[in-house]
DRENDO-1510 file (C-alpha; in Angstrom, 1 decimal, always signed):
<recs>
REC; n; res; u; v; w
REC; 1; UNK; -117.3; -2.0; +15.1 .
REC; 2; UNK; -118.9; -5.1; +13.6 .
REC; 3; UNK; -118.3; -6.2; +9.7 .
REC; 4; UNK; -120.5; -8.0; +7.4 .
REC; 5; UNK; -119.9; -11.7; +7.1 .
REC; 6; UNK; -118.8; -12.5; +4.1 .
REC; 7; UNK; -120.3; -14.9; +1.5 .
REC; 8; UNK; -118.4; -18.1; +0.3 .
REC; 9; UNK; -117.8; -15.9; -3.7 .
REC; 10; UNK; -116.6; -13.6; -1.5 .
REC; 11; UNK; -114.2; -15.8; +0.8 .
REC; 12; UNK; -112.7; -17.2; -2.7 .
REC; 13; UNK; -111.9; -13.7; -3.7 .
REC; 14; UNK; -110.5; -12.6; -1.1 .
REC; 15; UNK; -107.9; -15.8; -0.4 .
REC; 16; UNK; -107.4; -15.3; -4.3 .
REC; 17; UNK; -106.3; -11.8; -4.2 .
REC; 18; UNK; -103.9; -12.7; -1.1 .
REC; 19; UNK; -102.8; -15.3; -2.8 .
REC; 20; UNK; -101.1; -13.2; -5.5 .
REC; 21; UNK; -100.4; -10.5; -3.4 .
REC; 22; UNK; -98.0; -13.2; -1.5 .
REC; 23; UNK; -96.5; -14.5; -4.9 .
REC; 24; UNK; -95.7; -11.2; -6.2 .
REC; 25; UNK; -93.8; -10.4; -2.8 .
REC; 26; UNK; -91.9; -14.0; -3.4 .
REC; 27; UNK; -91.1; -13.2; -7.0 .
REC; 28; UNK; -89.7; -9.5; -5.6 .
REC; 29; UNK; -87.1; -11.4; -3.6 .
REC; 30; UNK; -86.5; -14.7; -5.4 .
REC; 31; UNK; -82.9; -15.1; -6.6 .
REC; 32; UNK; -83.9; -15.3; -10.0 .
REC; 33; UNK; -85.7; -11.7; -10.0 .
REC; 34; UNK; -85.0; -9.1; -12.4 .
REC; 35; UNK; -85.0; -6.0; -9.9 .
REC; 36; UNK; -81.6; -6.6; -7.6 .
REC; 37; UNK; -79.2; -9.8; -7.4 .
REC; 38; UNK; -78.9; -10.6; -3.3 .
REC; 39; UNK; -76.3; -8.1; -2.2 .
REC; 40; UNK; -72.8; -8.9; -1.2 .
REC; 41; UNK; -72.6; -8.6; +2.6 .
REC; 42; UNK; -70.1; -5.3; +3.1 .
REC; 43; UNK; -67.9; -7.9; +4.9 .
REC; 44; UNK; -65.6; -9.5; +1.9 .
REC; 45; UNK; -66.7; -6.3; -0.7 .
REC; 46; UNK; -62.2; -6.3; +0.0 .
REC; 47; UNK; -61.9; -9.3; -2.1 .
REC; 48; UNK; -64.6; -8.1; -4.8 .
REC; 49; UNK; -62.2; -5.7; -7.1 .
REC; 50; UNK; -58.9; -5.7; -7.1 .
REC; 51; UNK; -57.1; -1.8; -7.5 .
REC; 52; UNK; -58.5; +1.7; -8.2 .
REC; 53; UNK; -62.3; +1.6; -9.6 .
REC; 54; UNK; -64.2; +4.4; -10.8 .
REC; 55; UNK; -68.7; +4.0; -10.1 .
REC; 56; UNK; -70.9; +6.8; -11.7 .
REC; 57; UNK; -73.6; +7.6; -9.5 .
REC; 58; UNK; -77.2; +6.5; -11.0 .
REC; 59; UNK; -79.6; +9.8; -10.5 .
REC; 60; UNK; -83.0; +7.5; -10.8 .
REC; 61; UNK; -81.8; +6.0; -8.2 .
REC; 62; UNK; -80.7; +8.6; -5.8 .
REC; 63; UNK; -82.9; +11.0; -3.3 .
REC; 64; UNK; -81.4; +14.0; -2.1 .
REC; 65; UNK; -84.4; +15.4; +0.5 .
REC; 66; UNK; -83.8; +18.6; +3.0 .
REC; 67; UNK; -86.0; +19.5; +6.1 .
REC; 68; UNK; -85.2; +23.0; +7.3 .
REC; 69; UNK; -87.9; +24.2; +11.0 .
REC; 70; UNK; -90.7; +26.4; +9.2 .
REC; 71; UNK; -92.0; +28.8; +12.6 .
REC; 72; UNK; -90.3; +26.3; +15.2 .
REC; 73; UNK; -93.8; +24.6; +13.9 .
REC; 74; UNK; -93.1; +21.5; +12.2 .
REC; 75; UNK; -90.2; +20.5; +9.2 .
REC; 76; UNK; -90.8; +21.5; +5.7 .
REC; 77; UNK; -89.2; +18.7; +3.4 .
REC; 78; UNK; -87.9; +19.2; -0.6 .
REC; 79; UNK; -85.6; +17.3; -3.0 .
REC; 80; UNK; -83.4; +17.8; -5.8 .
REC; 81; UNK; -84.1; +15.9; -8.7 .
REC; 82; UNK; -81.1; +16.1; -10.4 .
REC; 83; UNK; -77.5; +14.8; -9.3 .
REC; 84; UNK; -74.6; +13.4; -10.7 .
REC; 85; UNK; -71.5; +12.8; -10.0 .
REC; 86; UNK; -68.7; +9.8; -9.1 .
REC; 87; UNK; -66.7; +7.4; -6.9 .
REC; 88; UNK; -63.4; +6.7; -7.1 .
REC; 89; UNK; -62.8; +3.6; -4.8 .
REC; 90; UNK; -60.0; +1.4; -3.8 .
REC; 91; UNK; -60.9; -1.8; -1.7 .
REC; 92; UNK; -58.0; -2.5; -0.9 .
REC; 93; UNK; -57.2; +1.0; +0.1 .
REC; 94; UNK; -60.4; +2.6; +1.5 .
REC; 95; UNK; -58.8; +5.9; +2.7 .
REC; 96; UNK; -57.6; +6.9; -0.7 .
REC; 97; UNK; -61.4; +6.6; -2.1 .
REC; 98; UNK; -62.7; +9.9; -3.8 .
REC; 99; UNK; -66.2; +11.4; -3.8 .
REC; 100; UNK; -67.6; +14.0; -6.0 .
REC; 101; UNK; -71.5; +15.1; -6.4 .
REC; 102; UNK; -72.8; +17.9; -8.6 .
REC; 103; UNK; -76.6; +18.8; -7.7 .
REC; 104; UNK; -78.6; +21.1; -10.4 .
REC; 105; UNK; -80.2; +23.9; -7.7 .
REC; 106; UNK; -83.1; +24.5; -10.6 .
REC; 107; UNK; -84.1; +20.7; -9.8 .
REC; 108; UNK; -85.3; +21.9; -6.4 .
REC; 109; UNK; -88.8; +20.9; -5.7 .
REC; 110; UNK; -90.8; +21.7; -2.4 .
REC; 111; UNK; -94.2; +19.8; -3.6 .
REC; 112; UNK; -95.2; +23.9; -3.9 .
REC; 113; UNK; -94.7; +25.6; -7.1 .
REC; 114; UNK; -94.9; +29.0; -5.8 .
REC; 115; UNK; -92.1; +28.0; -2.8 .
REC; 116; UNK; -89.9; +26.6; -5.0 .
REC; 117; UNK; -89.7; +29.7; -7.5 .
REC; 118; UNK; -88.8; +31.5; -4.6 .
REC; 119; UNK; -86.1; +28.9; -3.6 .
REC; 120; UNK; -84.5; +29.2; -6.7 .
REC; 121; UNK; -84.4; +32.9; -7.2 .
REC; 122; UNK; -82.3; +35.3; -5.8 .
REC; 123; UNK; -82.8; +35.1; -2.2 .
REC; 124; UNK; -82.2; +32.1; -1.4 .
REC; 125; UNK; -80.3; +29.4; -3.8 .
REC; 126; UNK; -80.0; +31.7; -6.8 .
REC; 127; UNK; -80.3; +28.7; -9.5 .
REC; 128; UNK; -80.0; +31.3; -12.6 .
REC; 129; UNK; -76.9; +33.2; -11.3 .
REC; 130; UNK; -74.7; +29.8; -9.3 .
REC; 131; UNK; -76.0; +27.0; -11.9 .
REC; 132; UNK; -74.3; +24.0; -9.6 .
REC; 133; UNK; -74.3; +22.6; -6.3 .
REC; 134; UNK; -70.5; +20.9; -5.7 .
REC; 135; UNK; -69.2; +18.7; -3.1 .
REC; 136; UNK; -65.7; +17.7; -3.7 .
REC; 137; UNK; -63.9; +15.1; -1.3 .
REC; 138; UNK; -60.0; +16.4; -0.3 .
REC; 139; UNK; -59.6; +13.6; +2.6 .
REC; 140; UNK; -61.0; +10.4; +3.5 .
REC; 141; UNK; -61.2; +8.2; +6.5 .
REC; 142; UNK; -62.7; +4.7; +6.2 .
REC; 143; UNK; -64.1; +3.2; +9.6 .
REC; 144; UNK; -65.1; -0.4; +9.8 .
REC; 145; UNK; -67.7; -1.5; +12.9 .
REC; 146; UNK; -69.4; -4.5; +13.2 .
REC; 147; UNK; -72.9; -5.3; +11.9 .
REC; 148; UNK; -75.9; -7.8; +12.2 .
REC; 149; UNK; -75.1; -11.3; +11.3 .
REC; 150; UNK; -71.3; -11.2; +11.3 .
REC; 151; UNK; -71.2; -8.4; +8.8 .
REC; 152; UNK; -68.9; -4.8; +8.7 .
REC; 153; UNK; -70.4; -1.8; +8.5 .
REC; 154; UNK; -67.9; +0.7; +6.5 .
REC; 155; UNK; -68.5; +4.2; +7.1 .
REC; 156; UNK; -66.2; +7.0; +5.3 .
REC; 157; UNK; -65.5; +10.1; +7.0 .
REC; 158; UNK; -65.2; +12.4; +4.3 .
REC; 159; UNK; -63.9; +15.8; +4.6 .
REC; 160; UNK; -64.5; +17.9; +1.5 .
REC; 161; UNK; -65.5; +21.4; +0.1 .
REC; 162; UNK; -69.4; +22.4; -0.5 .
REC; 163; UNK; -69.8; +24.8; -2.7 .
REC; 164; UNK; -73.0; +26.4; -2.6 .
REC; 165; UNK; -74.5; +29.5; -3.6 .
REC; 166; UNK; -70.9; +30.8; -5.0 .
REC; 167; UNK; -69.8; +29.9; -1.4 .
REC; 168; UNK; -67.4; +27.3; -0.4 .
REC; 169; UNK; -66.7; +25.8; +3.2 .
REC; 170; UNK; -65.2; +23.3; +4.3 .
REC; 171; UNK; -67.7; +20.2; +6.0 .
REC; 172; UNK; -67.4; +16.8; +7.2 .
REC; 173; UNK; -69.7; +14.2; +5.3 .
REC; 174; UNK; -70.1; +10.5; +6.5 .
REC; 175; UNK; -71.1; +8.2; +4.4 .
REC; 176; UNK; -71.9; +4.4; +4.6 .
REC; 177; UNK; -71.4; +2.0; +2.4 .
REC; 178; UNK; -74.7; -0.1; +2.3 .
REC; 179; UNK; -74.4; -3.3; +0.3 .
REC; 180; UNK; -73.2; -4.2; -3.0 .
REC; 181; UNK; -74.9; -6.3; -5.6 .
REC; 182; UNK; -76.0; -6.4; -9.4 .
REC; 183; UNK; -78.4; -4.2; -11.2 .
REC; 184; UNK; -81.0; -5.2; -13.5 .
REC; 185; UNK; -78.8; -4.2; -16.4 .
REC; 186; UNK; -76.2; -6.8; -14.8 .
REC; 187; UNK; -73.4; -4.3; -13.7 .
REC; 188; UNK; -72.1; -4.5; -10.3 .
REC; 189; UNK; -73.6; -1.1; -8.1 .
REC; 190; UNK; -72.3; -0.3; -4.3 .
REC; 191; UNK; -75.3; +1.9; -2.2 .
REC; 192; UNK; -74.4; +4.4; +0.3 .
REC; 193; UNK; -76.1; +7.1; +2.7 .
REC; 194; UNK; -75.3; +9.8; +4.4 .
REC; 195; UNK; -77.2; +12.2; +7.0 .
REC; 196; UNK; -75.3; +15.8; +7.9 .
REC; 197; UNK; -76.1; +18.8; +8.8 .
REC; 198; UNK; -75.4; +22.1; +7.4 .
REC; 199; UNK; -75.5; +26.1; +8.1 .
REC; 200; UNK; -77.5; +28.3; +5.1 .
REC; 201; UNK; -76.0; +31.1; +6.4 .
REC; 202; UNK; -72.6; +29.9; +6.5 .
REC; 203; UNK; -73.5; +29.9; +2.6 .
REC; 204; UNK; -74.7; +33.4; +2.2 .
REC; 205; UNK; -78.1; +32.6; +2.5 .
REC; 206; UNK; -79.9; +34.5; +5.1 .
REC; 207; UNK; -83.4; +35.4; +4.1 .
REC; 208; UNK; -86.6; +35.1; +6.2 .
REC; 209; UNK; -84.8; +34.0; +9.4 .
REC; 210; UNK; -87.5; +34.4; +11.6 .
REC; 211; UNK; -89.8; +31.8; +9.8 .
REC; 212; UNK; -86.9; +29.7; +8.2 .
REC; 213; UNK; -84.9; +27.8; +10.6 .
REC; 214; UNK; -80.9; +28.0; +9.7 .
REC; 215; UNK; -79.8; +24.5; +10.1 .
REC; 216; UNK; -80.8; +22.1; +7.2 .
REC; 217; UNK; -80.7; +18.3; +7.7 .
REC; 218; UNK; -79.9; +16.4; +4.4 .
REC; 219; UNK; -80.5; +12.9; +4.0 .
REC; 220; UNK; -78.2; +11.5; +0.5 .
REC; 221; UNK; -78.7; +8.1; -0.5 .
REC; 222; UNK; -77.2; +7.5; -3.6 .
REC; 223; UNK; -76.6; +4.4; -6.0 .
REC; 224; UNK; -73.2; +4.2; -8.0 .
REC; 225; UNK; -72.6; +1.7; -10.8 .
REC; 226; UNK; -69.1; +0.4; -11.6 .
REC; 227; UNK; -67.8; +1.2; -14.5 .
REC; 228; UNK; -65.5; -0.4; -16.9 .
REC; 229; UNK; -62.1; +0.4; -17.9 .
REC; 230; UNK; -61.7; +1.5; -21.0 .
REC; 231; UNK; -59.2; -1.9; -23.2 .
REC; 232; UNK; -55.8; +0.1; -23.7 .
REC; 233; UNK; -55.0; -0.1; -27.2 .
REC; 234; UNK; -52.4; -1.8; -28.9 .
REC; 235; UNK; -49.5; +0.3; -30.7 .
REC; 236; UNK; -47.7; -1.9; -33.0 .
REC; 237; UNK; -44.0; -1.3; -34.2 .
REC; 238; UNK; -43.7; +1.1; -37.1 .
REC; 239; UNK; -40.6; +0.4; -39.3 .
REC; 240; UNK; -40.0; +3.3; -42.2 .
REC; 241; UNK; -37.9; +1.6; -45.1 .
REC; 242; UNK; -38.3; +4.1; -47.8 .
REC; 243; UNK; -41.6; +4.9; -48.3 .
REC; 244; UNK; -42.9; +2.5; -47.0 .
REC; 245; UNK; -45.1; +2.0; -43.7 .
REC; 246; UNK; -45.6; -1.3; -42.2 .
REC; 247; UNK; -49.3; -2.0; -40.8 .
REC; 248; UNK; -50.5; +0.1; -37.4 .
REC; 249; UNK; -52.8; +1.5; -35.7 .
REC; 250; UNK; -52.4; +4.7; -37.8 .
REC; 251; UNK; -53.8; +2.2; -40.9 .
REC; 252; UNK; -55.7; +4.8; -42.8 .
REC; 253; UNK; -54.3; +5.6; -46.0 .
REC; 254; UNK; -54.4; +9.6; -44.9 .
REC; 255; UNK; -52.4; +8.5; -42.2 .
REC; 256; UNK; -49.8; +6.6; -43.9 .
REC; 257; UNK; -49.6; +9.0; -46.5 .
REC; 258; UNK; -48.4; +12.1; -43.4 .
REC; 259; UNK; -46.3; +9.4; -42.1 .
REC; 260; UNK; -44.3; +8.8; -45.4 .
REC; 261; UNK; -44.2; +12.5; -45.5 .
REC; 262; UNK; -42.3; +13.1; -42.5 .
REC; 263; UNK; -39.8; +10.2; -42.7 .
REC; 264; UNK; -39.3; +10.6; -46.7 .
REC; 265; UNK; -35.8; +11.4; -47.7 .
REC; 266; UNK; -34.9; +14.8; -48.7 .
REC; 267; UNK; -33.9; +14.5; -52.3 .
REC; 268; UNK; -32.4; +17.6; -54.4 .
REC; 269; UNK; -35.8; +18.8; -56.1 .
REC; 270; UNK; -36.6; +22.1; -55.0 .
REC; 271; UNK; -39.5; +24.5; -56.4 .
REC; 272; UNK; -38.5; +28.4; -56.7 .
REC; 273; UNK; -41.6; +30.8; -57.6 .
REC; 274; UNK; -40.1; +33.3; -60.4 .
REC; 275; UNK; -41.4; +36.7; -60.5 .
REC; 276; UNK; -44.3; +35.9; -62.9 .
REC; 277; UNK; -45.8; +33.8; -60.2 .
REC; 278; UNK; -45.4; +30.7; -61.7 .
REC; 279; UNK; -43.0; +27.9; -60.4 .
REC; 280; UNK; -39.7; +26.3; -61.8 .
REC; 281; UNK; -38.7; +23.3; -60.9 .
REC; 282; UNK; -34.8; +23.1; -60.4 .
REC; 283; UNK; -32.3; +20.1; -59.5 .
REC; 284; UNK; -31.3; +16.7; -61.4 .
REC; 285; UNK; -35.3; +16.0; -62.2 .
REC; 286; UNK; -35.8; +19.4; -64.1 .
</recs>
Protein backbone atom coordinates (compact mmCIF):
# COMPACT_ATOMS: atom_id res chain seq x y z
CA UNK A 1 0.00 0.00 0.00
CA UNK A 2 1.46 3.31 -1.21
CA UNK A 3 0.39 6.92 0.39
CA UNK A 4 0.24 10.20 -1.10
CA UNK A 5 3.28 12.43 -0.45
CA UNK A 6 2.42 15.10 1.40
CA UNK A 7 2.71 18.79 0.60
CA UNK A 8 5.03 21.14 2.74
CA UNK A 9 1.12 22.97 4.38
CA UNK A 10 0.57 19.65 4.96
CA UNK A 11 4.04 18.51 6.72
CA UNK A 12 3.48 21.79 9.00
CA UNK A 13 0.20 20.48 10.06
CA UNK A 14 0.91 17.41 10.72
CA UNK A 15 4.32 18.10 13.07
CA UNK A 16 1.84 20.90 14.57
CA UNK A 17 -0.83 18.59 15.64
CA UNK A 18 1.97 16.13 17.11
CA UNK A 19 3.35 18.69 18.64
CA UNK A 20 0.40 19.24 20.97
CA UNK A 21 -0.57 15.96 21.09
CA UNK A 22 3.05 15.44 22.94
CA UNK A 23 2.51 18.58 25.22
CA UNK A 24 -0.75 17.58 26.43
CA UNK A 25 0.70 13.98 27.33
CA UNK A 26 3.59 16.03 29.28
CA UNK A 27 1.12 18.36 31.00
CA UNK A 28 -0.94 14.84 32.06
CA UNK A 29 2.13 13.76 33.96
CA UNK A 30 3.91 16.90 35.07
CA UNK A 31 4.12 17.31 38.84
CA UNK A 32 2.30 20.43 38.73
CA UNK A 33 -0.98 18.71 37.04
CA UNK A 34 -4.26 19.04 38.36
CA UNK A 35 -5.46 15.28 37.67
CA UNK A 36 -3.17 13.03 40.33
CA UNK A 37 -0.12 14.22 42.60
CA UNK A 38 2.81 11.30 41.86
CA UNK A 39 1.75 8.50 44.10
CA UNK A 40 3.49 7.37 47.17
CA UNK A 41 5.39 4.09 46.40
CA UNK A 42 3.29 1.35 48.71
CA UNK A 43 6.76 0.86 50.29
CA UNK A 44 6.72 3.64 53.34
CA UNK A 45 2.53 4.17 52.99
CA UNK A 46 3.56 2.71 57.06
CA UNK A 47 4.94 5.98 57.92
CA UNK A 48 2.05 8.01 56.07
CA UNK A 49 -0.84 7.98 58.94
CA UNK A 50 -0.25 7.29 62.19
CA UNK A 51 -3.41 4.97 63.99
CA UNK A 52 -6.96 3.88 62.89
CA UNK A 53 -8.19 5.80 59.55
CA UNK A 54 -11.48 5.67 57.99
CA UNK A 55 -11.34 6.28 53.47
CA UNK A 56 -14.92 6.42 51.79
CA UNK A 57 -14.79 4.77 48.64
CA UNK A 58 -15.17 7.40 45.50
CA UNK A 59 -18.01 5.63 43.10
CA UNK A 60 -16.79 7.94 39.89
CA UNK A 61 -13.94 6.44 40.40
CA UNK A 62 -14.70 2.81 40.79
CA UNK A 63 -15.63 -0.02 38.06
CA UNK A 64 -17.20 -3.01 39.13
CA UNK A 65 -17.41 -5.24 35.61
CA UNK A 66 -18.54 -9.19 35.51
CA UNK A 67 -17.98 -11.63 32.65
CA UNK A 68 -20.08 -14.74 33.06
CA UNK A 69 -19.50 -17.83 29.52
CA UNK A 70 -22.69 -16.98 27.30
CA UNK A 71 -22.97 -20.81 25.17
CA UNK A 72 -19.27 -21.82 26.13
CA UNK A 73 -19.06 -19.13 23.07
CA UNK A 74 -17.35 -16.11 24.21
CA UNK A 75 -17.71 -13.84 27.77
CA UNK A 76 -20.52 -11.46 28.11
CA UNK A 77 -19.24 -8.43 30.24
CA UNK A 78 -21.59 -5.78 32.52
CA UNK A 79 -20.98 -3.27 35.38
CA UNK A 80 -22.61 -1.78 38.20
CA UNK A 81 -22.77 1.72 38.33
CA UNK A 82 -23.42 2.33 41.68
CA UNK A 83 -21.16 1.41 44.84
CA UNK A 84 -20.34 2.73 48.03
CA UNK A 85 -19.05 1.86 50.81
CA UNK A 86 -15.65 2.16 53.21
CA UNK A 87 -12.15 1.31 54.62
CA UNK A 88 -11.24 1.23 57.85
CA UNK A 89 -7.33 1.00 57.84
CA UNK A 90 -4.53 0.86 60.27
CA UNK A 91 -0.90 1.18 58.78
CA UNK A 92 0.60 0.33 61.41
CA UNK A 93 -1.61 -2.63 61.90
CA UNK A 94 -2.65 -3.97 58.49
CA UNK A 95 -4.52 -7.16 59.68
CA UNK A 96 -7.01 -5.20 61.79
CA UNK A 97 -8.10 -3.18 58.43
CA UNK A 98 -11.91 -3.41 57.65
CA UNK A 99 -13.65 -3.47 54.27
CA UNK A 100 -17.26 -2.93 53.48
CA UNK A 101 -18.93 -2.33 49.85
CA UNK A 102 -22.62 -1.89 49.23
CA UNK A 103 -23.47 -2.27 45.26
CA UNK A 104 -27.21 -1.02 44.10
CA UNK A 105 -28.23 -4.41 41.79
CA UNK A 106 -30.71 -1.84 39.78
CA UNK A 107 -27.29 -0.09 38.62
CA UNK A 108 -26.63 -3.20 36.57
CA UNK A 109 -25.96 -2.51 32.97
CA UNK A 110 -25.16 -5.11 30.25
CA UNK A 111 -24.74 -2.35 27.27
CA UNK A 112 -28.39 -4.20 26.39
CA UNK A 113 -31.49 -2.77 27.70
CA UNK A 114 -33.59 -5.65 27.11
CA UNK A 115 -30.77 -8.09 29.07
CA UNK A 116 -30.52 -5.99 31.75
CA UNK A 117 -34.31 -5.80 32.64
CA UNK A 118 -34.09 -9.34 32.71
CA UNK A 119 -31.05 -9.20 35.05
CA UNK A 120 -32.71 -7.30 37.39
CA UNK A 121 -36.03 -8.97 37.69
CA UNK A 122 -36.91 -11.97 39.37
CA UNK A 123 -34.86 -14.56 37.90
CA UNK A 124 -31.85 -13.60 38.33
CA UNK A 125 -30.62 -10.63 40.73
CA UNK A 126 -34.12 -9.54 41.81
CA UNK A 127 -33.20 -5.72 42.19
CA UNK A 128 -36.96 -4.70 43.38
CA UNK A 129 -37.36 -7.45 46.02
CA UNK A 130 -33.14 -7.68 47.56
CA UNK A 131 -32.44 -3.75 46.98
CA UNK A 132 -28.43 -4.24 48.00
CA UNK A 133 -25.57 -6.06 47.11
CA UNK A 134 -23.24 -6.43 50.65
CA UNK A 135 -19.84 -7.50 51.21
CA UNK A 136 -18.72 -7.20 54.80
CA UNK A 137 -15.04 -8.05 55.85
CA UNK A 138 -14.93 -10.41 59.40
CA UNK A 139 -11.05 -11.20 58.98
CA UNK A 140 -8.14 -9.79 57.40
CA UNK A 141 -4.73 -10.97 56.44
CA UNK A 142 -2.14 -8.40 54.99
CA UNK A 143 0.63 -9.94 52.76
CA UNK A 144 3.58 -7.87 51.75
CA UNK A 145 5.85 -9.16 48.37
CA UNK A 146 8.22 -7.29 46.66
CA UNK A 147 7.58 -5.11 43.64
CA UNK A 148 9.40 -3.33 40.63
CA UNK A 149 11.86 -0.76 41.68
CA UNK A 150 12.38 -1.64 45.36
CA UNK A 151 8.75 -1.24 46.06
CA UNK A 152 6.07 -3.68 48.31
CA UNK A 153 3.27 -4.92 46.95
CA UNK A 154 0.46 -5.25 49.92
CA UNK A 155 -2.14 -7.53 49.17
CA UNK A 156 -5.09 -8.25 51.88
CA UNK A 157 -6.61 -11.44 52.16
CA UNK A 158 -9.98 -10.74 53.10
CA UNK A 159 -12.41 -13.08 54.34
CA UNK A 160 -15.96 -11.74 54.60
CA UNK A 161 -19.75 -12.38 54.00
CA UNK A 162 -21.46 -11.61 50.32
CA UNK A 163 -24.69 -11.07 50.54
CA UNK A 164 -26.47 -11.40 47.43
CA UNK A 165 -29.80 -12.09 46.32
CA UNK A 166 -31.07 -12.45 50.09
CA UNK A 167 -28.23 -15.05 50.29
CA UNK A 168 -25.14 -14.86 52.25
CA UNK A 169 -21.88 -17.08 51.97
CA UNK A 170 -18.93 -16.87 53.16
CA UNK A 171 -15.88 -15.92 50.32
CA UNK A 172 -12.36 -15.02 50.26
CA UNK A 173 -11.59 -11.54 48.58
CA UNK A 174 -7.94 -10.34 47.83
CA UNK A 175 -7.30 -7.10 47.45
CA UNK A 176 -4.19 -5.01 46.53
CA UNK A 177 -3.37 -1.96 47.66
CA UNK A 178 -2.22 0.00 44.50
CA UNK A 179 -0.59 3.29 45.24
CA UNK A 180 -1.45 6.26 47.29
CA UNK A 181 -1.37 9.87 46.32
CA UNK A 182 -3.52 13.23 46.26
CA UNK A 183 -6.66 13.85 44.40
CA UNK A 184 -7.53 16.81 42.48
CA UNK A 185 -9.55 18.11 45.37
CA UNK A 186 -6.20 17.74 47.51
CA UNK A 187 -7.19 14.81 49.86
CA UNK A 188 -5.00 11.90 50.25
CA UNK A 189 -6.83 8.64 48.28
CA UNK A 190 -5.25 4.80 48.47
CA UNK A 191 -6.34 2.62 45.02
CA UNK A 192 -6.91 -1.02 45.31
CA UNK A 193 -8.12 -4.11 43.00
CA UNK A 194 -9.28 -7.08 43.33
CA UNK A 195 -10.11 -10.13 40.87
CA UNK A 196 -12.31 -13.27 42.44
CA UNK A 197 -14.46 -15.57 41.44
CA UNK A 198 -17.80 -16.40 42.52
CA UNK A 199 -20.75 -19.28 42.24
CA UNK A 200 -24.48 -17.72 41.12
CA UNK A 201 -25.91 -20.60 42.26
CA UNK A 202 -24.33 -20.77 45.49
CA UNK A 203 -26.61 -17.45 45.65
CA UNK A 204 -29.88 -18.81 44.57
CA UNK A 205 -29.54 -17.88 41.22
CA UNK A 206 -30.01 -20.64 38.82
CA UNK A 207 -31.81 -19.64 35.64
CA UNK A 208 -30.90 -20.41 32.05
CA UNK A 209 -28.00 -22.74 32.94
CA UNK A 210 -27.50 -24.20 29.73
CA UNK A 211 -26.71 -20.78 27.96
CA UNK A 212 -25.33 -18.92 31.20
CA UNK A 213 -22.19 -20.14 32.55
CA UNK A 214 -22.20 -20.42 36.59
CA UNK A 215 -18.94 -19.00 37.54
CA UNK A 216 -18.78 -15.13 37.35
CA UNK A 217 -15.31 -13.37 37.34
CA UNK A 218 -15.42 -9.85 38.95
CA UNK A 219 -12.84 -7.41 38.48
CA UNK A 220 -13.26 -4.42 41.55
CA UNK A 221 -11.04 -1.58 41.33
CA UNK A 222 -12.08 0.95 43.59
CA UNK A 223 -10.72 4.52 44.77
CA UNK A 224 -11.04 5.47 48.63
CA UNK A 225 -10.42 8.98 49.94
CA UNK A 226 -9.32 9.62 53.51
CA UNK A 227 -11.37 11.13 55.53
CA UNK A 228 -10.97 13.54 58.37
CA UNK A 229 -11.64 13.11 61.90
CA UNK A 230 -14.17 14.88 63.14
CA UNK A 231 -12.27 18.02 66.05
CA UNK A 232 -13.61 16.54 69.54
CA UNK A 233 -15.27 19.29 71.16
CA UNK A 234 -14.42 21.04 74.14
CA UNK A 235 -16.64 20.69 77.44
CA UNK A 236 -15.84 23.40 79.73
CA UNK A 237 -16.47 23.16 83.60
CA UNK A 238 -19.96 24.02 84.68
CA UNK A 239 -20.14 25.51 88.22
CA UNK A 240 -23.97 26.12 89.64
CA UNK A 241 -23.89 28.91 92.43
CA UNK A 242 -27.44 29.77 92.76
CA UNK A 243 -28.87 30.34 89.64
CA UNK A 244 -26.37 30.96 88.07
CA UNK A 245 -24.52 29.09 85.09
CA UNK A 246 -21.05 29.88 84.25
CA UNK A 247 -20.24 29.98 80.29
CA UNK A 248 -20.24 26.31 78.24
CA UNK A 249 -20.93 24.67 75.56
CA UNK A 250 -24.59 24.50 76.53
CA UNK A 251 -24.44 28.65 75.99
CA UNK A 252 -27.91 29.06 74.58
CA UNK A 253 -30.14 30.88 76.83
CA UNK A 254 -32.85 27.74 76.44
CA UNK A 255 -30.14 25.82 77.65
CA UNK A 256 -29.15 27.66 80.58
CA UNK A 257 -32.45 28.38 81.55
CA UNK A 258 -33.10 23.87 81.85
CA UNK A 259 -29.94 23.94 83.54
CA UNK A 260 -30.91 26.50 86.29
CA UNK A 261 -34.05 24.44 86.45
CA UNK A 262 -32.52 21.27 87.50
CA UNK A 263 -29.93 22.50 89.95
CA UNK A 264 -32.31 25.39 91.45
CA UNK A 265 -33.06 25.01 95.12
CA UNK A 266 -36.22 23.66 96.24
CA UNK A 267 -37.83 26.48 98.20
CA UNK A 268 -41.30 26.14 100.16
CA UNK A 269 -43.76 27.51 97.38
CA UNK A 270 -46.00 24.93 96.28
CA UNK A 271 -49.17 25.31 93.89
CA UNK A 272 -52.41 23.12 94.89
CA UNK A 273 -55.27 23.15 92.21
CA UNK A 274 -58.64 23.63 94.32
CA UNK A 275 -61.68 22.09 93.20
CA UNK A 276 -62.80 25.12 91.02
CA UNK A 277 -59.87 24.45 88.87
CA UNK A 278 -58.00 27.31 89.59
CA UNK A 279 -54.66 27.29 91.61
CA UNK A 280 -53.65 28.66 95.08
CA UNK A 281 -50.47 29.41 95.88
CA UNK A 282 -49.47 28.29 99.49
CA UNK A 283 -46.12 28.70 101.58
CA UNK A 284 -44.18 31.94 103.06
CA UNK A 285 -44.60 33.81 99.45
CA UNK A 286 -48.58 33.50 99.49
Amino acid sequence: MTFPSLTPRDSMRVSALFAMIVLALIAMHSPTSTVFASPIPVAIQDDVMDGASTWKIDNEHTSIVCSVSHFGLSFIYGRFNQCAGSVEMDFQNPDSTKFRFEIDPDSIDSNNASRDVQLRGPTCLDAAQYETITFESIAVKSVDKPAAAGKTKRTFEVEGNLTLHGETRKITMPIELLAMGNGPEGKMRCGFMSRFVVRRSDFGIDALPKSVGDSVAVTFCFQAVHQQPEPEEKVEAVEFDGDDVSKSRFGEDADRRRLNELFREPDDTTVQPDESGSDEITGEDK
